[in-house]
N, C-alpha and C positions, 0 to 999 in steps of 0.2 A: 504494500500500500504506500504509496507517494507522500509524502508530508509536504506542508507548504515552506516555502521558505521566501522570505518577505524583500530578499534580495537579488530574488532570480524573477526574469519575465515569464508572461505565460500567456496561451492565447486561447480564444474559444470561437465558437461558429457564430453567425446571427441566431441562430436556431436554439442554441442550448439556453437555460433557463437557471434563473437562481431565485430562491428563495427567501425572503426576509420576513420577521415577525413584525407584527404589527406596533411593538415597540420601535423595532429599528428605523421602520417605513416611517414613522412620526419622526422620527433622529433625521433622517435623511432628507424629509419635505422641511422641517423647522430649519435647517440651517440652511437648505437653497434658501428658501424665503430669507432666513435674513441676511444673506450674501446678496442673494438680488434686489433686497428693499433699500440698497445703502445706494449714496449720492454716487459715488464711485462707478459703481456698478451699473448705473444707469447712463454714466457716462460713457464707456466702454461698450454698452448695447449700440446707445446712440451713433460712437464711431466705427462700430463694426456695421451697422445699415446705411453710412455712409461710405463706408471702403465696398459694399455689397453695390451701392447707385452704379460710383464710379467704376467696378469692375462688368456691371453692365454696359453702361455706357463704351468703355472702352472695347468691347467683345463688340458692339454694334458699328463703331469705327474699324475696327479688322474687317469685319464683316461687309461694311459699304466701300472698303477698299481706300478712306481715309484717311487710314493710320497702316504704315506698311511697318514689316519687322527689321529691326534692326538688326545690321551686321555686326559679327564681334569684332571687338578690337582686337588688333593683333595683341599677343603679349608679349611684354616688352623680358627681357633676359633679364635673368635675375632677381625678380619679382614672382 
């Protein structure tokens, strides 16, 4: 039998399922909530649905042929 060990990765399928007690599931909804009730936090939503606009927008510039790809820089030696 496998034991965990809290310093190794692990992975699992979308499909597999875990279980918590209705104690934990209060643990775990109280602290999003008050992670996500802080000024911070709302700051952070806010610049992430703006990096969301402008990555639209810019997908729709590719797209209309607007915005073409940049070439790499060569690099320079020794860097």
């Amino acid at each position: 039998m496998a034991t965990y060990d809290p310093a190794k990765r692990y992975t699992w399928t979308p499909d597999d399922k875990f279980e918590f007690t209705g104690a934990e599931f209060g643990l775990i909804l109280n602290a999003f909530r008050a992670v996500l009730n802080t000024e911070e936090a709302a700051k952070i939503l806010l610049a992430n649905e703006a990096s969301q606009a402008v990555e639209r927008a810019l997908a729709t510039a590719v797209e209309n042929d607007t915005v073409k790809e940049a070439e790499e820089a060569p690099k320079k030696a020794g860097l």
